[in-house]
N, C-alpha and C positions, 0 to 999 in steps of 0.2 A: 370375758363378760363385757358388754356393752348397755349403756342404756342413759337413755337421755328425755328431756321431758319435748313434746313440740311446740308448748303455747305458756302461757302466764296462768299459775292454776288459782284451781277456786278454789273457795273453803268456805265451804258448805256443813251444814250437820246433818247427815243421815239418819233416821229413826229405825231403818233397820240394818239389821247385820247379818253374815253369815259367818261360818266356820266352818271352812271347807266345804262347803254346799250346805250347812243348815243353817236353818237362822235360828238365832238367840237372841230374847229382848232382854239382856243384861247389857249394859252400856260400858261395862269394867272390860266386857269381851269386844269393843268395837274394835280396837288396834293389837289382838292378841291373832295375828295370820303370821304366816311365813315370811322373814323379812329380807330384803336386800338392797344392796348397795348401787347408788346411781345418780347422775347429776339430774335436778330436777327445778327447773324454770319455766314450767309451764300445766297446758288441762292433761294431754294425754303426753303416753312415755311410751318407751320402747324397750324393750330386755331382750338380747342376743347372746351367743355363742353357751358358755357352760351355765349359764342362771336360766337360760331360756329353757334348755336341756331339761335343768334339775326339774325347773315348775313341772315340764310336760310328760317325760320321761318317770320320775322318783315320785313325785307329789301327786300326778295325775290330775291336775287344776285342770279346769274349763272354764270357756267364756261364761260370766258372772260371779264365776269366787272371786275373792280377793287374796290383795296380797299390802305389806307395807312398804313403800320403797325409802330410803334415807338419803338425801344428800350428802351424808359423810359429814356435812358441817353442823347437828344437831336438828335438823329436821325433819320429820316425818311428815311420808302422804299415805292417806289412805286410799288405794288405787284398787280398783274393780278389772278382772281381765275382758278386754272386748274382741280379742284377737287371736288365734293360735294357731302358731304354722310351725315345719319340724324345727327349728331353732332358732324361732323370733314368738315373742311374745308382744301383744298393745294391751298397754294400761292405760286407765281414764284415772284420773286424778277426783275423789268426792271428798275429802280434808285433807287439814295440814294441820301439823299442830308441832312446839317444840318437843324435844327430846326428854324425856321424863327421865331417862336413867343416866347419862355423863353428871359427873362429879365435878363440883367446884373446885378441887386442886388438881394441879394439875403433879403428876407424879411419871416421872422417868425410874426405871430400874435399872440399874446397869447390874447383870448378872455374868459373875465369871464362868466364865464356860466349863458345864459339868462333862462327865461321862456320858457314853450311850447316849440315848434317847431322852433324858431326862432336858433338856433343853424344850422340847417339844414339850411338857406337861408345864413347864413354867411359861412360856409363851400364851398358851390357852388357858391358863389358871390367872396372871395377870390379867389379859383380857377383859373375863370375866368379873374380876373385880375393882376393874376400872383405871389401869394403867392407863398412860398418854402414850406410853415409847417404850422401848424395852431396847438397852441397847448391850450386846454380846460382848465381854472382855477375856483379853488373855492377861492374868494375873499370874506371877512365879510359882504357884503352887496349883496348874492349870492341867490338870495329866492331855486334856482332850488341845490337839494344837494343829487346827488343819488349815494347809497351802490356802490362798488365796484363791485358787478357783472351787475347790471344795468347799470354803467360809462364802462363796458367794450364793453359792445353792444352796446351802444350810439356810442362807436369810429371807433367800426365796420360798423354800418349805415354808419356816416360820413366819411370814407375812401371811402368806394362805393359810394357817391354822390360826393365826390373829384374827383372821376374814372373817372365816366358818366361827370362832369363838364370839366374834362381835357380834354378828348375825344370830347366835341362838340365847346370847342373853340382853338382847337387846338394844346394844347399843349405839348411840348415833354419831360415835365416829371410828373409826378402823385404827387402832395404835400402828404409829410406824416401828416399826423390825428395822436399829439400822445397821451401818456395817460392822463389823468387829474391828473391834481396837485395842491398842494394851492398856493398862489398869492406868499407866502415869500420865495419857494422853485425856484418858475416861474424866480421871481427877482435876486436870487442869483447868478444860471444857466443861466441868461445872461449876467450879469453883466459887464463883464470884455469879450464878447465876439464878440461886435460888439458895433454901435451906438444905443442905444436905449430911447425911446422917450413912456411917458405915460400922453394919452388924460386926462385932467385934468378939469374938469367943472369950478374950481374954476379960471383958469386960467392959464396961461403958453406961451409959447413965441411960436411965428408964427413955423410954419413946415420950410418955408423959412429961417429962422435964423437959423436952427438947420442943415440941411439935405443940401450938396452940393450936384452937377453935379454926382461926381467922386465918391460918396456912393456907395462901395459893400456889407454891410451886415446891417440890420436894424433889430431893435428888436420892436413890435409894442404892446403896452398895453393898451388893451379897456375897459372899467367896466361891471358892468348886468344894471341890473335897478339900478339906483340910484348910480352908478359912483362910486369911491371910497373914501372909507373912509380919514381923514386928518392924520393921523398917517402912512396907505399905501401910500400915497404922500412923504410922508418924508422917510418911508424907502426905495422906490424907489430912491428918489434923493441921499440918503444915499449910496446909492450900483452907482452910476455911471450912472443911470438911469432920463434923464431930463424930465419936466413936457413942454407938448405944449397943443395948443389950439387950435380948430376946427373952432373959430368965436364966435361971441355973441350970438348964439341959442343954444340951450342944444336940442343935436341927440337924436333920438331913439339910443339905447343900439346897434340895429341891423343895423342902418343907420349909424353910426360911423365910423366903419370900413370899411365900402365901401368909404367910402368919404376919410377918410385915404388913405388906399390905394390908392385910384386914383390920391392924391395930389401926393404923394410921388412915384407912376410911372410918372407922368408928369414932376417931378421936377426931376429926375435920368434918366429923357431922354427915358424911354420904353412907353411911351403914347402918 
């Protein structure tokens, strides 16, 4: 995907709208089109390679729908199509406006690497709920443990389903997918660089005891199967890293984190 703006855009208010070629005089549907990602500096843009495809090919757009394009750094434009050729698209730029859905804290996951596929549902379910980062750990109780060229294409998938996941709920910027790492490197590197808190089976103090209103950065540590080991407990809490608890059920590995997270946007106010 390629896309870029050509000129310094406007920001204008349009009184009408379309969707998908109809217009709607609700003004709640003005920025409810198809969204994507793209550096944007200017009136008109350009979209190429698989976004050009998708508009023309899957969505079947034409010159005069619209579409929203994001600078990835919390800004949306509302862009009108003026152009359409087999895999370039031209957009005109008619608003800008900030991002309505990014969250004031900022939250990294570090998730230990599950089985199967289940990496892939927590990748797009973060996402969705407003991660910053998600970053892949091999912790001692890790079943899933793959070489370094196979851990490089796993982060590749998962970046692209972070894409597609940010794009359909909204979001105005892309969480980075980074490399995998082991759990005591993970712990280190956050240690000292925000609040952080690891889901603990064996117990630990409410999210509410730990995490205020006015949190802006949160470090989140989940296990695979079988949670972590009592010696990773301690060198977590060792490095500045507290132990909480989810409730008296033991989550799925892949249900954790969702639940996680949802507490801790509800309780920092973006839920």
């Amino acid at each position: 995907m390629y896309c870029s703006f050509l000129k310094g855009a406007k920001n204008t208010e349009s009184t009408d709208s379309l969707e998908y070629g109809r217009d709607s005089g609700d003004k709640r549907e003005r920025w409810r089109y198809p969204r994507f990602f793209g550096q944007s500096d200017g009136e008109r843009a350009v979209i190429a390679g698989d976004d050009a495809r998708h508009i023309l090919t899957v969505l079947r757009m034409k010159p005069g729908e619209r579409v929203v394009l994001c600078d990835g750094r919390g800004k949306d434009y509302l862009c009108r199509i003026v152009l359409c050729q087999k895999d370039f698209v031209e957009l005109e730029a008619e608003d800008s406006r900030k991002n309505e859905a990014e969250p004031t804290v900022e939250i990294t996951l570090f998730q230990c690497l599950p089985k199967s596929d289940k990496m892939d549902f927590i990748v797009q379910k973060a996402t969705e709920l407003g991660a910053a980062r998600v970053v892949p750990v091999l912790s001692k109780r890790c079943v899933s443990r793959p070489d370094e060229k196979n851990a490089e294409k796993k982060v590749c998938r998962w970046q692209k389903i972070a894409e597609e996941a940010a794009k359909q709920s909204g979001r105005g910027r892309i969480p980075e997918i980074c490399s995998l790492t082991d759990f005591r490197s993970a712990v280190r590197e956050y240690g000292n660089k925000g609040k952080g808190i690891l889901f603990y089976e064996c117990g630990g103090k409410k999210i509410s005891q730990l995490i205020t209103a006015g949190a802006d950065k949160i470090g989140v540590f989940v296990g695979s199967e079988g949670g972590f080991e009592p010696e990773e407990a301690a060198f977590a809490e060792g490095n500045g890293i507290e132990a909480a608890t989810l409730g008296k059920r033991i989550l799925r590995c892949e249900t954790a984190p969702i639940a996680a997270l949802s507490v801790l946007m509800n309780l920092t106010g973006n839920l």
